[in-house]
N, C-alpha and C positions, 0 to 999 in steps of 0.2 A: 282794152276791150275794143271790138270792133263798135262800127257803126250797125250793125245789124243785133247785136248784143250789148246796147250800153250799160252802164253800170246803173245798179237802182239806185231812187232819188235819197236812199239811208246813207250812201258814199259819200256825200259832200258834205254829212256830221261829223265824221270818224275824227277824232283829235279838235273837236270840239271844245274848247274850255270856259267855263264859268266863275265870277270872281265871286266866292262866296262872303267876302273881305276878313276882317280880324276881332275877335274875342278875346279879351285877357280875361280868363276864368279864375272870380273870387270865392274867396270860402264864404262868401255871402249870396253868392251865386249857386251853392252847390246845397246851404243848407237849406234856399228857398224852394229849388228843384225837392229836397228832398221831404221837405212840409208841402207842395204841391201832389205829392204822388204818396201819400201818407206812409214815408216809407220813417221809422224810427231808428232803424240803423245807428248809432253810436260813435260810428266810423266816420261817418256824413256830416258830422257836427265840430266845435272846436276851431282850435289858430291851424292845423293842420289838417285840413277836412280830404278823405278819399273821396273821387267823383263818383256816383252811383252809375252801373251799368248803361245805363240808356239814357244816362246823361248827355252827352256826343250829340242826340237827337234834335234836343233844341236848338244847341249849337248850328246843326246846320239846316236848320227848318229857312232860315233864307235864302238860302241855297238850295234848296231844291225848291220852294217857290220860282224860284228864276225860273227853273232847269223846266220846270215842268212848263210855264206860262210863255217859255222863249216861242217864241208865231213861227220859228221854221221844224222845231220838232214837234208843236202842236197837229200841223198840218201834213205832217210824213205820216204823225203816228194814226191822226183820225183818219186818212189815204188807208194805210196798211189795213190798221184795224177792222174799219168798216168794210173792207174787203173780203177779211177773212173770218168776220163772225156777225153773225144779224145782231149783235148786243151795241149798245152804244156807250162810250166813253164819257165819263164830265168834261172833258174838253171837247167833244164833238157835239153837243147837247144843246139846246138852247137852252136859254134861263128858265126854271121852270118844269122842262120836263125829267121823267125818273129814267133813271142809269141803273144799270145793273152790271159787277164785273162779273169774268168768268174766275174759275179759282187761278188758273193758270196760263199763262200767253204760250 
């Protein structure tokens, strides 16, 4: 890109990675998810438990904590965002005040 065309400040994310680190998922892990979300499934339970569908989620709830709280895509996105919609984002917000998302970016 030229000088007269730089490239936006989203280019210097691209290939971005986050260490979400390591989970060894137990069958005591799967049957707890599966008494949290009152799911009784059958399959969920036992020495050989299937993980329930949206199990994965918790898995990487620390992981997108990061992703979300990292201070350089905080600031790209609340740049973008508030640019291009009067709404306010929870990471653009102060503490305190109400947010509202749109349905769709």
């Amino acid at each position: 890109m030229s000088q007269d065309n730089p490239p936006p400040p989203q280019a210097a994310l691209i290939g971005r990675r986050w260490d979400g680190g390591e989970h060894l998922v137990t069958a005591a892990d799967i049957a707890a998810f599966a008494q949290a979300t009152d799911d009784t499934n059958p399959r969920y339970a036992g020495d050989a438990p299937v993980a329930p569908p949206m199990f994965h989620v918790r898995l990487m709830r620390d992981l997108l904590f990061l992703i979300i709280e990292d201070p350089a895509l905080t600031s790209t996105f609340c740049a973008s965002f508030t640019a291009s919609t009067t709404r306010a984002s929870p990471a653009c917000s102060a503490p305190g005040s109400a947010s509202a998302w749109p349905g769709s970016f």
